[in-house]
BAMI-375982 format. One record per atom (N, C-alpha, C): x, z, y. Coordinates in steps of 0.02 Angstrom, whole numbers, plus 50000, padded with zeros to 5 digits. Example, Ala and Ser with C-alpha at 12.3 -4.5 7.8 and 13.67 -1.06 7.14 Angstrom:
REM residues 2
+-------+-------+-------+
:    c1 :    c3 :    c2 :
+-------+-------+-------+
: 50660 : 50390 : 49716 :
: 50615 : 50390 : 49775 :
: 50660 : 50390 : 49835 :
: 50642 : 50354 : 49888 :
: 50684 : 50357 : 49947 :
: 50645 : 50394 : 50002 :
+-------+-------+-------+
REM end
This chain:
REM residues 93
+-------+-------+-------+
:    c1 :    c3 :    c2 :
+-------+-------+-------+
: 49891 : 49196 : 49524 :
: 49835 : 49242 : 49535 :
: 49807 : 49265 : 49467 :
: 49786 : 49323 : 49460 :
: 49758 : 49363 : 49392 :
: 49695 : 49308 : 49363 :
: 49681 : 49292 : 49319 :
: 49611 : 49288 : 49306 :
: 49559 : 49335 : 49295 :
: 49582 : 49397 : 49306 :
: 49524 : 49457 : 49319 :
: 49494 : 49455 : 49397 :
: 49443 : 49475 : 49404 :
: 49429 : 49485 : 49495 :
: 49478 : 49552 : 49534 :
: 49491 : 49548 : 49562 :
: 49532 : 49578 : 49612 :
: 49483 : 49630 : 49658 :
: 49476 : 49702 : 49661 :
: 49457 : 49736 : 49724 :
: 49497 : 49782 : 49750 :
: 49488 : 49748 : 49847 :
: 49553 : 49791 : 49861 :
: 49530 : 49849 : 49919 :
: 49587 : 49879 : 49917 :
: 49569 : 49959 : 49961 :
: 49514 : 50011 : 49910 :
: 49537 : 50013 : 49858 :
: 49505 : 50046 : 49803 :
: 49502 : 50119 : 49809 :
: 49456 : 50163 : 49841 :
: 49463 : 50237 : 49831 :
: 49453 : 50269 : 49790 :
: 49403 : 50229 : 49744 :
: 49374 : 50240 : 49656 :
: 49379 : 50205 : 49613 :
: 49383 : 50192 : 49553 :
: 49402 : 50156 : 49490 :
: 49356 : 50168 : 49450 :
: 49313 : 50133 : 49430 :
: 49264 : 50141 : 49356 :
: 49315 : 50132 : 49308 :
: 49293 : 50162 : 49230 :
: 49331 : 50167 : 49171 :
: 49340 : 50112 : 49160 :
: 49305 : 50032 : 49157 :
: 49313 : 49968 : 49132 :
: 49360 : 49937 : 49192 :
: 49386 : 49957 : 49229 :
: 49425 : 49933 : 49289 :
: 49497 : 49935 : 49274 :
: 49530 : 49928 : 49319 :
: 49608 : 49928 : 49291 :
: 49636 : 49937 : 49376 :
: 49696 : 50010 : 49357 :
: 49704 : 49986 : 49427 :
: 49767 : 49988 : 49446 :
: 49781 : 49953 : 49496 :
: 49834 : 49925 : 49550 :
: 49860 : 49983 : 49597 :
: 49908 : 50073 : 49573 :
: 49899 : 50110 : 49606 :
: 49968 : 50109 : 49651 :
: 49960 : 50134 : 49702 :
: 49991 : 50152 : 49752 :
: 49991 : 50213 : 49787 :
: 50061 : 50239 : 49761 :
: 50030 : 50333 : 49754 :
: 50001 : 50373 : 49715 :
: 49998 : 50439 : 49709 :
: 49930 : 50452 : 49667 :
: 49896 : 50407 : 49632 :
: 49863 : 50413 : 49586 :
: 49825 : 50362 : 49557 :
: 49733 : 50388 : 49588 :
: 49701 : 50340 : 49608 :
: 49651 : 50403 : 49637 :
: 49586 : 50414 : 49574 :
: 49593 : 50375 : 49530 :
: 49567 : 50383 : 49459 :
: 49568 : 50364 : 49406 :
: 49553 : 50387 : 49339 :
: 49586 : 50365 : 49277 :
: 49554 : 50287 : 49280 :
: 49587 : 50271 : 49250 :
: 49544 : 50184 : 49255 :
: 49576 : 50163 : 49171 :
: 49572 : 50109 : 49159 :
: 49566 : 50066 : 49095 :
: 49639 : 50049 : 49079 :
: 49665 : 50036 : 49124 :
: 49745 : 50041 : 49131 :
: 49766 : 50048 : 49208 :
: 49837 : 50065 : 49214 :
: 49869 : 50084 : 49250 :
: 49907 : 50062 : 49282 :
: 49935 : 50025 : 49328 :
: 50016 : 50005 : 49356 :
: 50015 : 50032 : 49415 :
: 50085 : 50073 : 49412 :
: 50119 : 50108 : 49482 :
: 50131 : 50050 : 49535 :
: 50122 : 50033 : 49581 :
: 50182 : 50012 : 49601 :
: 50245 : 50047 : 49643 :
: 50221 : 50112 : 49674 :
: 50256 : 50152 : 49706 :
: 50239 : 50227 : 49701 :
: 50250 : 50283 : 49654 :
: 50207 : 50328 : 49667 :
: 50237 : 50372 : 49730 :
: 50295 : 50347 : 49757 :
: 50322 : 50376 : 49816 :
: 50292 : 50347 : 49867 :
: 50260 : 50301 : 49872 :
: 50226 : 50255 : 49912 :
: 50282 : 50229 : 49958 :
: 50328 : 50199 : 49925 :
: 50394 : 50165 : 49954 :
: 50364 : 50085 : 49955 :
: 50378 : 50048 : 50015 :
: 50349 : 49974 : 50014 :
: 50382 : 49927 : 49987 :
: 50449 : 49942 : 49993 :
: 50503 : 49900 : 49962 :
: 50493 : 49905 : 49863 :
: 50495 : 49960 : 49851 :
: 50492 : 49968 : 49774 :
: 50414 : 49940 : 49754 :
: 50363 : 49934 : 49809 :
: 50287 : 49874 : 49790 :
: 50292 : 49826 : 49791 :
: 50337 : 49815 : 49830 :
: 50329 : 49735 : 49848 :
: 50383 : 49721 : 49793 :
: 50432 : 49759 : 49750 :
: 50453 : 49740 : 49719 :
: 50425 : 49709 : 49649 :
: 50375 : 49770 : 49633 :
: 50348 : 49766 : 49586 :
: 50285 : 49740 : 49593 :
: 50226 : 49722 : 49637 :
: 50205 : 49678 : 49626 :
: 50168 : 49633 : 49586 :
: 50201 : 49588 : 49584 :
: 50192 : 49511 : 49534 :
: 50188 : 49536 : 49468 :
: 50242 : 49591 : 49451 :
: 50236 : 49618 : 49389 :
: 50193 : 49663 : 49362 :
: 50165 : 49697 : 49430 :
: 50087 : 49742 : 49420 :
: 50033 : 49700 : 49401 :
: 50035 : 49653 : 49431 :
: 49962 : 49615 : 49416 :
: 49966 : 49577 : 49364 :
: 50029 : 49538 : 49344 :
: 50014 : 49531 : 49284 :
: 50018 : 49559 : 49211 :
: 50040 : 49621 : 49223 :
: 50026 : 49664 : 49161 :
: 49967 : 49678 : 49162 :
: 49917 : 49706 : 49230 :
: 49847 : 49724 : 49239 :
: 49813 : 49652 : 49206 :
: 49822 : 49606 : 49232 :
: 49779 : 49552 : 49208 :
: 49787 : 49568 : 49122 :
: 49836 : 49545 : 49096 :
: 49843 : 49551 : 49021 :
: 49790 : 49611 : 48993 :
: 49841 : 49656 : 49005 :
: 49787 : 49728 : 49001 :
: 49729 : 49730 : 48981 :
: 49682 : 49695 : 49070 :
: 49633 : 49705 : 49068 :
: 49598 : 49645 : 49030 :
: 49619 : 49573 : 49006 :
: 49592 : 49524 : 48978 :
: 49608 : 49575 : 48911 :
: 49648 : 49589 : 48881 :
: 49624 : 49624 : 48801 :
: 49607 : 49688 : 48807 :
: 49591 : 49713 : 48826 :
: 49540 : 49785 : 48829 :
: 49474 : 49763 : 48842 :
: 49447 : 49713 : 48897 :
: 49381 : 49696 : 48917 :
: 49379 : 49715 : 48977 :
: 49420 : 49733 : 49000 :
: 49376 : 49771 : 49068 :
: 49376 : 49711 : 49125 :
: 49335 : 49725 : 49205 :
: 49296 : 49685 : 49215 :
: 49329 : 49668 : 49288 :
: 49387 : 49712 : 49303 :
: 49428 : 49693 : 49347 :
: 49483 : 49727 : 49367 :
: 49522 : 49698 : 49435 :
: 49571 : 49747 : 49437 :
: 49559 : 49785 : 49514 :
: 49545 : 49842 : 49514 :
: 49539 : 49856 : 49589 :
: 49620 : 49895 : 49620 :
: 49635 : 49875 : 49678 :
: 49705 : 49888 : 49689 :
: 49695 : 49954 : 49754 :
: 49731 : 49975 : 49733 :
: 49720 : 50041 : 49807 :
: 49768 : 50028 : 49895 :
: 49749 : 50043 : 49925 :
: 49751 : 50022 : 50002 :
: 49832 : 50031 : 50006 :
: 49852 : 49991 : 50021 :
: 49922 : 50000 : 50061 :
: 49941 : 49988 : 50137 :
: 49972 : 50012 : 50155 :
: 49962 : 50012 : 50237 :
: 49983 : 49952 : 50276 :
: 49953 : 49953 : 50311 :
: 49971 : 49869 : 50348 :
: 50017 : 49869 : 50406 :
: 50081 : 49883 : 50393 :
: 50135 : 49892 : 50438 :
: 50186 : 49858 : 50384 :
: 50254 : 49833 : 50426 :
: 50304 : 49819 : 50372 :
: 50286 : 49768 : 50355 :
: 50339 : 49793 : 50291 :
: 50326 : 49765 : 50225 :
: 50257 : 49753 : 50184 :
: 50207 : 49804 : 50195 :
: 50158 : 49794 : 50194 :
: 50102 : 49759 : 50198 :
: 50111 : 49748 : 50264 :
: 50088 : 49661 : 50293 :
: 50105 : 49593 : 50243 :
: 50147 : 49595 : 50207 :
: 50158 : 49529 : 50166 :
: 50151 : 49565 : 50089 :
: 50124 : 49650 : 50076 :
: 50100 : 49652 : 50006 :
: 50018 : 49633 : 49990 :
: 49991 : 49669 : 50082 :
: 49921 : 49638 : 50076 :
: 49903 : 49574 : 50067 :
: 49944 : 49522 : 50119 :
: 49928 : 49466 : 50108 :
: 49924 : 49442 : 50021 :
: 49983 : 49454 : 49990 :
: 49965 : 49424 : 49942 :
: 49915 : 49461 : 49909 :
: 49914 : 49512 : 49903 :
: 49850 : 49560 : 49863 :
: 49763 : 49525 : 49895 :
: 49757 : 49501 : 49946 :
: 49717 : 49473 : 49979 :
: 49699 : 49399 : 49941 :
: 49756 : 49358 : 49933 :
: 49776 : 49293 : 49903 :
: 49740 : 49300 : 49832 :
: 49763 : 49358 : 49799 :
: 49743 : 49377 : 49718 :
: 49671 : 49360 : 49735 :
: 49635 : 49426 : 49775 :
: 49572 : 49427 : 49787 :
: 49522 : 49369 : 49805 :
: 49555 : 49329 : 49833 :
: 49495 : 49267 : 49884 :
: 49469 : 49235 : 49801 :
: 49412 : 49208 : 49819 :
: 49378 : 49177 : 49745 :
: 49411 : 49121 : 49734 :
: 49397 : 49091 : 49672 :
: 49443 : 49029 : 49646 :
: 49387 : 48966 : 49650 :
: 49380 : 48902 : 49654 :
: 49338 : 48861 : 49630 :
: 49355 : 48857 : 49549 :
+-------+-------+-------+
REM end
C-alpha cells in the first residue's frame, strides 16, 4: 500500500495531488500515471502496482498530499482493480 493517502473515484485533482488516471486525465495534478488511456481493464490491472508506486515516490518527493485515483468501472476485471484500489485506500493503524 502507498504511504500517501489514497482518494478514489476522483473527478478533480488539486495541484498538490497526484493522480491515478484512467482515461483522459480529468486534471493536471502533481504527477501523473496512465493506467489505461484507452480505458482497457486488462492493460490497468496490468499496470497497477506500478502506478501507485511510482505515484507514491512521486508524490513523497514533490510533497504533495495524496494520490487521488479516477473511477473505474465495476464490472470484470474491474471488480478486482477496485478492490485493490479500495485496499490502498482503507486507513492504516
Amino acid at each position: 500500500a502507498p504511504s500517501l493517502p489514497v482518494r478514489l473515484d476522483a473527478r478533480s485533482v488539486a495541484g498538490d495531488e497526484a493522480l491515478l488516471a484512467f482515461g483522459p486525465p480529468c486534471a493536471d495534478a502533481g504527477a501523473i500515471f496512465q493506467l489505461s488511456a484507452g480505458k482497457d481493464l486488462v492493460e490497468a490491472a496490468a499496470r497497477l502496482f506500478d502506478g501507485l508506486r511510482w505515484l507514491d515516490a512521486e508524490g513523497v518527493r514533490h510533497g504533495l498530499r495524496g494520490i487521488a485515483a479516477m473511477q473505474v468501472p465495476e464490472a470484470g476485471l474491474g471488480r478486482a482493480i477496485n478492490d485493490r484500489l479500495r485496499r490502498a485506500a482503507a486507513p492504516r493503524a
